[in-house]
N, C-alpha and C positions, 0 to 999 in steps of 0.2 A: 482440435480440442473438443470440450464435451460439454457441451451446451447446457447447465442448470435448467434454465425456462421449456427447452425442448424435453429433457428427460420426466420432468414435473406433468407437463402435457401428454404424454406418452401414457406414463403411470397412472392418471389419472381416466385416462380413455381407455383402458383395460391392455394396451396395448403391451405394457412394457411391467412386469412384477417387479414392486420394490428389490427383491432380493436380488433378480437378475440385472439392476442397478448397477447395486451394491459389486454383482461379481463382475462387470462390465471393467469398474475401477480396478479393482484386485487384479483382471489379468494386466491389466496396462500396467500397472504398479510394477509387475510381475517381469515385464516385457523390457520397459524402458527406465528402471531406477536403477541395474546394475550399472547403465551407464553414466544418466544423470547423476545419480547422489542426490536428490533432491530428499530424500526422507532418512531421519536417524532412527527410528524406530516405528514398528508397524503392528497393528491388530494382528495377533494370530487367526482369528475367524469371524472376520466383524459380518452382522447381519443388519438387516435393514428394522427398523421398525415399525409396528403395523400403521401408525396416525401418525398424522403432521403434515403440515406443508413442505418439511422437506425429507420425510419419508423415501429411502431410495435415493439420499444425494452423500456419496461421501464427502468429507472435509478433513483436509489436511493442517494442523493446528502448529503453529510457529513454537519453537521449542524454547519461549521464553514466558509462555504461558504454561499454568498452572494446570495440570491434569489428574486426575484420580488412580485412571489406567494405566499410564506411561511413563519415565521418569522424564523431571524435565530438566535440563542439565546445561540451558543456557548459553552451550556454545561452548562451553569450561569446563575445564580437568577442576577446577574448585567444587562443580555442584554433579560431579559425574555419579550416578547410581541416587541421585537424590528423589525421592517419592514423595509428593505430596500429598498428604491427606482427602485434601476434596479438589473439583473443580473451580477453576477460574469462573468466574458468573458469564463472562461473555461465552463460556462454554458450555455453561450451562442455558443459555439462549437457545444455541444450537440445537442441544439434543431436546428440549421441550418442546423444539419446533417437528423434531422426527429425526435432525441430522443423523446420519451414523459417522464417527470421527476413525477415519483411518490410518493416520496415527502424526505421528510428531516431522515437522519440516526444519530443515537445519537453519539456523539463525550464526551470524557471526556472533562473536563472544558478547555478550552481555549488549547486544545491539547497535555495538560500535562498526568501526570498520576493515579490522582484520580478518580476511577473508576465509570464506569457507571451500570447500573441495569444491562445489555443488560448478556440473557444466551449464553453460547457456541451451538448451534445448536446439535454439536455432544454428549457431554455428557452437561447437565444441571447444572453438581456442581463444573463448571470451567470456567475460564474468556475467552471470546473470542479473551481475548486479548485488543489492546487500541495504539493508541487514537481513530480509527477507527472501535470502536467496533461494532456500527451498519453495517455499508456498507459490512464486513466480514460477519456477520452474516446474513445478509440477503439475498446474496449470495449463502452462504452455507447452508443456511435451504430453496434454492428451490423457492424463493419470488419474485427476481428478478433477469435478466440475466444481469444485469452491476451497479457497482455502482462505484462511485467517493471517495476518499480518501485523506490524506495527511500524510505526512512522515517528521519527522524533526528527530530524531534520529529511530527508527524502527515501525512506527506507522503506515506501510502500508505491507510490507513483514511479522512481525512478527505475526498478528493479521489474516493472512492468510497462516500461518503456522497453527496456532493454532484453525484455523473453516478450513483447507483440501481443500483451494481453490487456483485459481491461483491468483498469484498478479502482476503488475510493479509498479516499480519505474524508470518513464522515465528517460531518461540525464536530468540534472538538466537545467530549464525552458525550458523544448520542450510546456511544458503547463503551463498557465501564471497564476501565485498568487495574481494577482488585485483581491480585491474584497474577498480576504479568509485571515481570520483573520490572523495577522502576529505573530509568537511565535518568528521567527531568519530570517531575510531576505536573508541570508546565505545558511541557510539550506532548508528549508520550500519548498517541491516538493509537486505536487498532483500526484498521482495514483489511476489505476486502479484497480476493482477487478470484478471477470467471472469465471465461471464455468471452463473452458483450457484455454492452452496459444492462441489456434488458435483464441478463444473468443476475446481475448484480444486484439490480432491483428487487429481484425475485430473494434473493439469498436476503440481501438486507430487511426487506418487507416482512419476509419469514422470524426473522428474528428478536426483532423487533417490538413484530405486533403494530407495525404500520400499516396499514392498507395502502394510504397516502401517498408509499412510495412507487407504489406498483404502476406499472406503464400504462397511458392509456390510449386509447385505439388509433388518437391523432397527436402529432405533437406540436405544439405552438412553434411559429417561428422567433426564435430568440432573435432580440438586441444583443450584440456582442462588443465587447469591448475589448483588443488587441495591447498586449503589453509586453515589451521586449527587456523589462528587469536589467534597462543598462547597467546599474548602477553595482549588478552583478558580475559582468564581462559580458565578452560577446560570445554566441554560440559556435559551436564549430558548424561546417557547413551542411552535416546531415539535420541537425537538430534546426541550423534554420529553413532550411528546404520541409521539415516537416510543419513545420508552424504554415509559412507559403503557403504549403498547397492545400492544409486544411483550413484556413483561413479562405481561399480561392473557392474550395468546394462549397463553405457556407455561404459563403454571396452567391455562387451560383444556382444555389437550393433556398433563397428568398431572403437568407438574414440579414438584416442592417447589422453589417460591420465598420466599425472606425478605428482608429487608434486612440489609445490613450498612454498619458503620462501620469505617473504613481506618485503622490503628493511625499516632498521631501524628507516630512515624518516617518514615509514608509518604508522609504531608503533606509533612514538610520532605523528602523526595527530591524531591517535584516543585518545590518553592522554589529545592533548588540544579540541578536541571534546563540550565539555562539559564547556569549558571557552567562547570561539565562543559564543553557544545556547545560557548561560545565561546572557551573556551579551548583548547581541542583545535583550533579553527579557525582561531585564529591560528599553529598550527602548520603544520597543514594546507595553507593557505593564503598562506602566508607568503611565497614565491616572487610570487604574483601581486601580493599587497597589499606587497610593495618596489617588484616593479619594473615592474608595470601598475593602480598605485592610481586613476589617471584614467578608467581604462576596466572598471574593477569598478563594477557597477550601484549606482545609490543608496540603497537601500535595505541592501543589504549593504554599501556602503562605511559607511554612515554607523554602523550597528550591528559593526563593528571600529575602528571611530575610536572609538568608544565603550565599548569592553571592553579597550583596550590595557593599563590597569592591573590586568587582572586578574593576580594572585601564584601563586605553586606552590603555595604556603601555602595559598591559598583552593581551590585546584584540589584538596590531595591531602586537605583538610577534607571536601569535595564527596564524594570517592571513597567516603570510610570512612561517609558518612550514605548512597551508594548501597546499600553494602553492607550495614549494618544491616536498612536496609528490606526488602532482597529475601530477608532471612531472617525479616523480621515479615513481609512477603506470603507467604512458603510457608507461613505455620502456617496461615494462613486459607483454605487450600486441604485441611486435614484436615475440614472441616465440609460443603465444598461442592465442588462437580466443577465449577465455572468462574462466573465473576461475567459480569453484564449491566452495561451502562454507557451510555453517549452516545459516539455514534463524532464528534460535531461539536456547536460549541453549538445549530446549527438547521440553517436551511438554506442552499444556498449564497449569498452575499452577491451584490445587484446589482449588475452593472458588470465592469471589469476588473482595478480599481486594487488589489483585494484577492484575495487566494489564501485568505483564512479566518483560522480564529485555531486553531491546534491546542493550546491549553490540557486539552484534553479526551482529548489522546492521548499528550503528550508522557511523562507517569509512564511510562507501557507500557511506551514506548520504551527507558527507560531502566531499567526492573525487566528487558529484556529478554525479556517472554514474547509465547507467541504469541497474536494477536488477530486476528479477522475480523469482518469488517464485513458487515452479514445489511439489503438494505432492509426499512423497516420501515412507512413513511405517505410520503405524497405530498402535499405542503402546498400550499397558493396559486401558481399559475403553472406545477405540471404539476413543482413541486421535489422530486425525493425527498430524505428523512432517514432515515440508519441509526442501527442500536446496532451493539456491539462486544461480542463475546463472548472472554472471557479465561481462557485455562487455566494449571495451573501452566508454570514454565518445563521446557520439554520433552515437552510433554502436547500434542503440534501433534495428535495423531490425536484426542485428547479435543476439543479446541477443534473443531475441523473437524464433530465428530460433535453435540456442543452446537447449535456452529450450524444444522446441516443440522437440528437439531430446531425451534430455533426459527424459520425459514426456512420449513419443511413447515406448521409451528403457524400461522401467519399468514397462509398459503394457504388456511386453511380459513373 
């Protein structure tokens, strides 16, 4: 893969010219996307530009945001040849930072879970995952050192479990969703994806305008708090063996780690989870699913034919059991400086009929804080499996710093 932080360093040392960056990507692009599918659409002659912090870094931009240059077409035969006027703001982050955007990465249809073509980089006859299939993949197969994402139940952590790369999920709107197609206004985060957590840092910091998040030369040893999300099921056996050993690696690398149990509030947030999304999605959504219901994918047609009797009654029930919880999760954050968890229940499923199952990520999502995804084992067929380190909400620099420990911890 292709190191953000490293190429930054280069660039800047005179070693490495933005433009020969920029064509570093293009040939991989060039190399390895006939197979993957990772991108629907690509810059004809993208060049770097002179200033920025990320000057010389391409990015690959999920095809459910809003772009100027490219069309963005969502996954759907509905918004196919559709051209938006301006940039998505989060896109516009990028490039005032220097990015050069290489072009659009395939997203399942409207960010649900009817899968896209896009291979798994590591093994070929498994899904990279979803709804962010491209931007993971493209990543992890070497093409590009950052790409953009979004998460509404696991569709940025899990999908970077399953292609071996790192991911975030910032605190909920550090990065702004004008402009990227809306599934849950509720939910709906964008994230990161890069080579390591330090990548990430760098990409996020750039963007931003944080300094804050940038890595620094020592990292504290974290308190960790371990959390097995019974109330979700139990993992299959790769995804528990990855929690193990990275759990195993952080005690062994100084951190007080224990277990913990998730205050019963928090259970039932992740129960009403899924009443939240799809309600808000029939909002959402409600233009396509009147007057293009034949041409919404099956799997999401069928799961809004299926919740149309959802009430406001049961929606603004939902809201107040979110809200409880995310004030029982911040206590648990006076004990411990971030919890460890399963970024996925294993590893990615065979085939392509499936994009995973994000039970494992969905609470995040909706406590809104920030999560990354740190590989952690590499199972049968060359699969990697992450964990997910979680800090309170707004603690993006704490999470980032966590993870870069237990990242470092498992190198050794």
């Amino acid at each position: 893969m292709i190191s953000l932080a490293d190429l930054q360093r280069r660039i800047e040392a005179g070693e490495l010219s933005p433009d020969a960056a920029i064509a570093q990507s293009v040939e991989a692009v060039d190399a390895h996307d006939k197979t993957i599918g990772a991108f629907v659409c690509r810059a004809e002659d993208p060049r770097a530009a002179n200033s920025g912090p990320l000057r010389g870094i391409a990015v690959g931009i999920k095809d459910i945001i809003e772009t100027s240059e490219f069309p963005t077409e969502m996954g759907s035969s509905i918004y196919r040849g559709f051209r938006p006027r301006a940039d998505a703001p989060v896109v516009m982050m990028l490039k005032r930072a220097g990015a050069t955007i290489a072009g659009k990465t395939t997203t399942t249809a409207f960010a649900f879970v009817d899968p896209t073509a896009t291979l798994n980089p590591r093994n070929h006859g498994h899904t990279p995952g979803g709804s962010s299939s491209g931007s993971a993949a493209a990543v992890a197969a070497g093409m590009i050192p950052l790409a953009l994402g979004t998460q509404t139940g696991g569709s940025v952590i899990r999908p970077a479990s399953f292609c071996g790369v790192a991911a975030i999920k910032p605190s909920f709107r550090m990065l702004p969703t004008v402009g990227v197609k809306c599934y849950s206004w509720t939910l709906d985060t964008v994230g990161l994806f890069a080579a390591g957590v330090k990548d990430l840092a760098h990409g996020l910091s750039a963007m931003t305008n944080r300094p804050e998040l940038m890595p620094n030369a020592t990292i504290a040893t974290p308190r960790i708090g371990v959390v097995t999300q019974d109330f979700a099921g139990a993992p299959e056996p790769a995804g528990a063996d990855a929690l193990r050993i990275a759990t195993r690696a952080a005690e062994r690398a100084g951190a007080t780690v224990r277990e913990l149990a998730l205050p019963d509030i928090v259970a039932e947030a992740w129960r009403i989870h899924p009443t939240l999304q799809e309600y808000e999605a029939h909002h959402a959504l409600a233009w396509e699913y009147r007057t293009h219901r034949d041409a919404i994918p099956p799997l999401l047609r069928a799961r809004l034919d299926e919740t149309t009797g959802l009430l406001p009654a049961d929606y603004d029930a939902a809201r107040r059991i979110a809200n409880r919880a995310r004030k029982a999760l911040a206590q648990l954050f006076d004990d411990v400086d971030v919890l460890l968890t399963f970024s996925a229940p294993g590893a990615a499923p065979k085939g392509l009929a499936s994009t995973g199952d994000p039970r494992f990520n969905r609470l995040w999502t909706l406590m809104g804080v920030p999560c990354v995804n740190v590989p952690a084992y590499v199972a049968d067929g060359g699969l990697p499996v992450g964990v997910q380190v979680i800090a309170r909400f707004g603690n993006d620099t704490g999470a980032l710093e966590a993870a870069r420990f237990v990242e470092e911890a498992l190198r050794r």
